[in-house]
C-alpha distance (Angstrom), angle and dihedral (degrees) to the residues before:
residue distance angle dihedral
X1 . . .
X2 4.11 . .
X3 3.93 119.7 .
X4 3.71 81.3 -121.3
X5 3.97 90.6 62.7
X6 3.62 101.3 44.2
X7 4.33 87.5 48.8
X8 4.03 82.0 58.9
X9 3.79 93.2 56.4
X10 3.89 93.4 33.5
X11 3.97 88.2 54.3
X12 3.95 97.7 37.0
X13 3.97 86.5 64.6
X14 3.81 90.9 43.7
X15 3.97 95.1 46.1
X16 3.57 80.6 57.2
X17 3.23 103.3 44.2
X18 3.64 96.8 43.9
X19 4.15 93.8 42.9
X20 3.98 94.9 56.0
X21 3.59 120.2 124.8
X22 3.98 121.2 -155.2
X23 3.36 86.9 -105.5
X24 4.00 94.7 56.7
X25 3.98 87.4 54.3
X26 3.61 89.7 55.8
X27 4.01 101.2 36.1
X28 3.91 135.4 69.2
X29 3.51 102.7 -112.8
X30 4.24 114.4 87.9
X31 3.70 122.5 -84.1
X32 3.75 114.3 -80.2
X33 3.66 94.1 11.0
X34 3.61 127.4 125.8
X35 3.83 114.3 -175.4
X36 4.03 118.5 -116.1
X37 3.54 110.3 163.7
X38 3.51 133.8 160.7
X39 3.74 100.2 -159.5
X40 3.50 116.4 66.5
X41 3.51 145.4 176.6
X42 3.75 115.7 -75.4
X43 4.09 118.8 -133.0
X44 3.26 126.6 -121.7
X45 3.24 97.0 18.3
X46 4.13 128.5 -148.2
X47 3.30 117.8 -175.0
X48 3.56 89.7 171.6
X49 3.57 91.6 57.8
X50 3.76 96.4 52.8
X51 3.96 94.6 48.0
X52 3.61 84.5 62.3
X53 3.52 99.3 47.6
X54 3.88 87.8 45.3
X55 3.88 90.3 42.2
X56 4.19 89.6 54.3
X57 3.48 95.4 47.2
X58 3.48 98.8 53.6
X59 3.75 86.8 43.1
X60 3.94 132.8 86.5
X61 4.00 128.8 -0.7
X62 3.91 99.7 5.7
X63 3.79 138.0 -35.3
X64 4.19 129.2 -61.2
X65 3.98 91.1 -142.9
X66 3.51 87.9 178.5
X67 3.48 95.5 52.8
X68 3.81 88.0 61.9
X69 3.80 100.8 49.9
X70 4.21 95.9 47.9
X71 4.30 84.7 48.1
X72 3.55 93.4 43.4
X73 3.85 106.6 23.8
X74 3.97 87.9 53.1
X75 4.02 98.2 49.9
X76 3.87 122.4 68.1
X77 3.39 121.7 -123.4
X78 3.84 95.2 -85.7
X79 3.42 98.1 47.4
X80 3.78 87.3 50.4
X81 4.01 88.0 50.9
X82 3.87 87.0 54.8
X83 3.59 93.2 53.5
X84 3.90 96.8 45.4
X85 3.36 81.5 58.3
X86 4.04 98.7 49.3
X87 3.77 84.9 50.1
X88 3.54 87.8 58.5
X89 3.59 100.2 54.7
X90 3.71 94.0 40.9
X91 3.85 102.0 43.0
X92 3.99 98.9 18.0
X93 4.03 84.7 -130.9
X94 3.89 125.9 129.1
X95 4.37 95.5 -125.6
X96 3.47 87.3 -146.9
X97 3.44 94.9 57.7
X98 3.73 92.7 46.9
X99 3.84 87.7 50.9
X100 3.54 100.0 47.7
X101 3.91 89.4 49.3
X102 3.92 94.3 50.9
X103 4.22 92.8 43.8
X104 3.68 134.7 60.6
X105 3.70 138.1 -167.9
X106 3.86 118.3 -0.2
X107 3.72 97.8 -14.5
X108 3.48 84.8 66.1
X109 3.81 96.5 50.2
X110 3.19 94.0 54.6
X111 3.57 95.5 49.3
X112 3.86 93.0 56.1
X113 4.00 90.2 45.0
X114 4.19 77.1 56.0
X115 3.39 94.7 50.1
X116 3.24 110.6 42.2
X117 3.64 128.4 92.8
X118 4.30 111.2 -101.4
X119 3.74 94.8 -122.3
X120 3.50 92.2 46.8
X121 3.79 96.5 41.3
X122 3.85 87.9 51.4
X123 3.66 105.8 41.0
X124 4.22 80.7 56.8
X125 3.58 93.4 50.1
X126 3.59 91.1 48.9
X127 3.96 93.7 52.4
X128 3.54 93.9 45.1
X129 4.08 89.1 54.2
X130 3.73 92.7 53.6
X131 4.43 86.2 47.6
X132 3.39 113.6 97.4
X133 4.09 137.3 30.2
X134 4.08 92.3 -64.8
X135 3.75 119.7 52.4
X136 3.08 104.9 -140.8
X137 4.17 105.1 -128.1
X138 3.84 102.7 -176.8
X139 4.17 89.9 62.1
X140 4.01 92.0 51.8
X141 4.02 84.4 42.4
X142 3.65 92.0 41.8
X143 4.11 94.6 48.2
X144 4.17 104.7 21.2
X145 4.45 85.8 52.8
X146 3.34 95.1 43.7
X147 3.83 114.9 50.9
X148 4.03 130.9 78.5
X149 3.59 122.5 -113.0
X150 3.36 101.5 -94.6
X151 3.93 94.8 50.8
X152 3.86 91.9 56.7
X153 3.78 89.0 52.8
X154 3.87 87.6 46.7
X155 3.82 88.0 52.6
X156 3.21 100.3 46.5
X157 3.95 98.2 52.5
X158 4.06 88.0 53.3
X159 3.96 100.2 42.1
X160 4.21 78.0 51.0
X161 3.82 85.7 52.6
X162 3.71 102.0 44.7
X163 3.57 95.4 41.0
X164 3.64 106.1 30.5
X165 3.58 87.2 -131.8
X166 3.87 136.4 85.0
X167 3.95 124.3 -105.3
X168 3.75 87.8 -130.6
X169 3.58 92.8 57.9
X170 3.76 91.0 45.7
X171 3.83 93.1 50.2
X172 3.75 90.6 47.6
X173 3.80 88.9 61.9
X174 3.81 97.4 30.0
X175 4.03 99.6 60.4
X176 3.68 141.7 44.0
X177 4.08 121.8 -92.6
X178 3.91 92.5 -90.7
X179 3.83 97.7 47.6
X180 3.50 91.8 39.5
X181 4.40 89.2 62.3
X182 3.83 82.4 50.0
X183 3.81 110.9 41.4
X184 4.40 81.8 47.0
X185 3.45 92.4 54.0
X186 3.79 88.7 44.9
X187 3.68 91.6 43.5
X188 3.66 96.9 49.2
X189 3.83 103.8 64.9
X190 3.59 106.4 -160.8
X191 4.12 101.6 131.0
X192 4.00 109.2 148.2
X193 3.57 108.0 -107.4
X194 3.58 115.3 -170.0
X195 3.50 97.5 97.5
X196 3.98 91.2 -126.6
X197 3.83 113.6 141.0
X198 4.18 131.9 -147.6
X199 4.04 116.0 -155.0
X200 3.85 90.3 -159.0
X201 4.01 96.3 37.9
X202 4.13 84.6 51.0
X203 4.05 90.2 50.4
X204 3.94 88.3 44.9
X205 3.52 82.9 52.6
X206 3.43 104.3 48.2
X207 3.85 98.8 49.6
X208 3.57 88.6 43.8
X209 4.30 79.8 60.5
X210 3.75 98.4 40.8
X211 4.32 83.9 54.2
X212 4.00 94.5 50.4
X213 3.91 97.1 36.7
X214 3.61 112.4 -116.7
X215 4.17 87.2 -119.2
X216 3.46 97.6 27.6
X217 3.85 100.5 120.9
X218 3.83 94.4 167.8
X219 4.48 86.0 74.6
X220 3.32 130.2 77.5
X221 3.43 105.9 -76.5
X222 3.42 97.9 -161.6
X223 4.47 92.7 99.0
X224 3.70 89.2 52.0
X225 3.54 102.1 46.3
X226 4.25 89.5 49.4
X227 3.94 84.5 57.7
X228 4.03 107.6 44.8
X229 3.85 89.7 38.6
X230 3.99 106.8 38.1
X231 3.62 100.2 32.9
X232 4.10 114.9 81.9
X233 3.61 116.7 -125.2
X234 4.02 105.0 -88.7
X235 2.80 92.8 52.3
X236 3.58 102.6 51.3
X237 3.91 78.6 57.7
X238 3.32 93.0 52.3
X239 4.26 90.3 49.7
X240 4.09 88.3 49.9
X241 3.69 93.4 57.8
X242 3.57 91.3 50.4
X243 3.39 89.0 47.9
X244 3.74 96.5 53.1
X245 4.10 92.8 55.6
X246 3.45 94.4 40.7
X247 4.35 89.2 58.5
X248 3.71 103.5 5.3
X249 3.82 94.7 -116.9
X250 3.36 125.7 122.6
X251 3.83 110.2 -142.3
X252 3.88 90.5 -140.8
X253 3.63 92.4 60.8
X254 4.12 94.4 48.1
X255 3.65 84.8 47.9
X256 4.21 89.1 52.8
X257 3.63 92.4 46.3
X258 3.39 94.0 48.6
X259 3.96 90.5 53.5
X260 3.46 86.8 53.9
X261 3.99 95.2 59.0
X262 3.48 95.6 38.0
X263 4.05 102.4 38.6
X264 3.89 87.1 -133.0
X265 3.65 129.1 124.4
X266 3.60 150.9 -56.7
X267 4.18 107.3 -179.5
X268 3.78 126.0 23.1
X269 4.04 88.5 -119.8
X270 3.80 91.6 60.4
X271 4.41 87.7 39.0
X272 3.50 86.0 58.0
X273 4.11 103.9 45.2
X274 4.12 83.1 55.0
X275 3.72 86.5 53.7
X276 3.56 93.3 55.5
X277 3.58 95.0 38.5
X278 3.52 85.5 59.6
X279 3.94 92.4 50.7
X280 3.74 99.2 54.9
X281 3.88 102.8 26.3
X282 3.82 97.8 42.2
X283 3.86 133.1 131.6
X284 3.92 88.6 -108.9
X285 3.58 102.8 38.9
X286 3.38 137.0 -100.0
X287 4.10 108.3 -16.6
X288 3.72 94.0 -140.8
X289 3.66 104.7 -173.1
X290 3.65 90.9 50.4
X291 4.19 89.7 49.6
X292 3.80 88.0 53.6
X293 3.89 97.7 42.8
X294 3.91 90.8 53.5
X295 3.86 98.9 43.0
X296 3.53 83.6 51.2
X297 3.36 106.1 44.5
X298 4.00 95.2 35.7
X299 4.13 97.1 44.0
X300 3.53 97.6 88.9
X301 3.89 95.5 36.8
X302 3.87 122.3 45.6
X303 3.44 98.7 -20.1
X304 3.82 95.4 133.9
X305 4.17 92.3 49.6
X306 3.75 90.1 42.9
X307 3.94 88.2 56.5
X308 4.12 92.1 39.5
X309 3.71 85.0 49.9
X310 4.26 90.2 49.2
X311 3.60 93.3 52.3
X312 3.82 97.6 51.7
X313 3.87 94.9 36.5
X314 3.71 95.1 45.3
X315 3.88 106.6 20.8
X316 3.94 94.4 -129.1
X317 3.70 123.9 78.5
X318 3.72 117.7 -107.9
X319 3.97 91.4 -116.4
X320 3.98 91.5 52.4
X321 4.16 77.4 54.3
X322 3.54 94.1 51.4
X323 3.74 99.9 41.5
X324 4.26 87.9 50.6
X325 4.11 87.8 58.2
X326 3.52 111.8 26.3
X327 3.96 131.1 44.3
X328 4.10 144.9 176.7
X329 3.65 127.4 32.6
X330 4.30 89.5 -20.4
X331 3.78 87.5 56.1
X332 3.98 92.6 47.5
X333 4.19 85.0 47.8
X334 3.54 98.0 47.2
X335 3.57 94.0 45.4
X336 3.92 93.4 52.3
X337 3.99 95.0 45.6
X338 4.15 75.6 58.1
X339 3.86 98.8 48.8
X340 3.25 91.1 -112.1
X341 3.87 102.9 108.1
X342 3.77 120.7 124.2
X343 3.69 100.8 -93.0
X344 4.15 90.9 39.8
């Protein structure tokens, strides 16, 4: 793994760390993150409604396409779980099955990356990024910096399941001696989260930082990793502003002059409009598994500041990007998971 790629994941956890609000440490969502979606739940809710609408228009002389995307396109991914499972008990047919059968090509893709549970869908698109010759660094950065606690674990016990064989051990063998420090620690979820802070821990900390060189990836990286993965978020707060009067630095500014060598990032929102720059604008054309993973994963997060953050960075919006490189029913899906259907 590149320098570059392990500075992404080093200042993804920082960001976050250095973003949070007290109400973040004491809240559900992750640290630093304020919610901007633009898919949201839909009230009342009918799941029995919807597998009948999906169920006719999959059902006779051809298929209602645009049937599919307002049902499924409008419903978040656990409202579309619930009504998988209605159209189980009413039809006694797997819906993803049916969908698969009655779509081809990319429309189909996306469907299944719609329907399919999020630790499942992510433990697969972590396998299939450590397939091949090249591991593919920017998906494990991209999923492993990215999701709470409690998803990692979740993760982790399904990639065991489908591939009878732990993520840890497949990162181990998948990435180079550096990454490997970093994608275990990320892997291996085991930050203290009680919220309770130590003075003398957090100036133990912080010295044991201003020795290694917070950026100093040529070090053993095995002191930093224990403190921006084990310790919970205040007081990694706590262990930054010791670290600043113990050397006069603010982290926050290494981290922004940093970005400003490496043209990386400085907020998940504007992390994630490069990555989908980089899907529809690339050398190669557009990377359509990646396009799907991130509208998917992203609509019912930060959608909306990912898409301010397009427009100013890029000077296009990022549905005027998807409509030059994609087209039929996907475009019409991807552009309603953004908000930016036809009725929206």
């Amino acid at each position: 793994m590149t320098r570059k790629c392990i500075l992404l994941a080093l200042i993804f956890c920082l960001n976050a760390i250095l973003g949070q609000t007290a109400q973040d440490c004491l809240g559900n969502e992750a640290p630093g993150e304020t919610k901007t979606p633009t898919l949201f739940p839909i009230y009342p809710f009918h799941p029995e409604r919807d597998a009948a609408i999906l169920r006719a228009a999959m059902y006779g002389i051809g298929t209602n396409e645009d049937d599919i995307i307002e049902v499924l396109a409008s419903r978040t991914k656990e409202q579309r779980l619930k009504i998988a499972e209605k159209f189980k008990d009413l039809y006694g047919k797997d819906l993803l099955k049916d969908l698969k059968s009655e779509t081809s090509g990319d429309f189909k893709r996306l469907l299944k990356a719609m329907m399919t549970p999020p630790a499942e869908y992510y433990a697969n698109e972590l396998n299939r990024a450590m397939k091949g010759a090249d591991t593919d660094e920017d998906v494990l950065i991209e999923i492993l910096c990215t999701k709470a606690n409690h998803e990692i674990v979740a993760i982790r016990r399904v990639y065991q399941t489908l591939y009878k064989n732990s993520l840890e051990n497949d990162l181990v063998a998948r990435t180079s001696n550096t990454a490997q420090r970093l994608m275990v620690s990320l892997c291996n979820v085991c930050r203290d989260d009680d919220n309770i802070t130590d003075i003398t821990e957090a100036r133990n900390d912080a010295e044991a930082l201003a020795k290694i060189g917070v950026l100093n990836l040529g070090v053993d990286q095995t002191a930093l990793n224990n403190i921006l993965y084990q310790r919970n978020w205040k007081q990694l707060q706590l262990i930054f502003k010791e670290y600043e009067k113990m050397t006069g630095y603010d982290i926050g500014k290494v981290i922004k002059n940093e970005f400003a060598v490496t043209r990386s990032i400085k907020n998940q929102a504007s992390f994630f409009a490069r990555l989908f720059r980089k899907c529809v604008k690339g050398f190669f054309g557009t990377k359509d598994r990646t396009l799907i993973r991130l509208v998917v994963s992203r609509c019912e997060v930060d959608m909306k500041e990912i898409k301010k953050i397009y427009e100013i960075q890029y000077g296009e919006t990022l549905a005027d990007a998807i409509k030059g490189d994609t087209s039929g029913d996907y475009q019409k899906c991807l552009l309603k998971l953004i908000g930016e259907g036809d009725n929206q």
